[in-house]
C-alpha positions, 0 to 999 in steps of 0.5 A, a space after each residue: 333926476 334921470 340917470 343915463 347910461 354911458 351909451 345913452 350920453 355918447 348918443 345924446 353928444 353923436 345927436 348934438 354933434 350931427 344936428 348941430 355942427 355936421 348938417 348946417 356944414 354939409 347944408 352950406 357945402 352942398 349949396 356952395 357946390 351947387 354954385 360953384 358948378 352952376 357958375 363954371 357951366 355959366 362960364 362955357 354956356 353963357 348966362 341964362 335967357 333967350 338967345 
């Protein structure tokens, strides 16, 4: 069996922890973001298509 060091188990939960919880947030904000600007731009601009 292996054995880890402290570092290597606090690396292993820092990995899991960003893989897992912080990236499929900041994924899911960055879209909602996305959506929220091209939503208030569509309330001044009008919605998209030809004159």
């Amino acid at each position: 069996m292996l054995a880890y060091s402290p570092e290597q188990k606090r690396e292993l939960k820092a990995f899991l922890f960003l893989t897992v919880f912080l990236a499929p947030i900041v994924a899911v904000g960055l879209v909602a973001g996305w959506g929220f600007v091209v939503w208030i731009f569509q309330m001044f601009a009008g919605p998209p298509g030809a004159p």
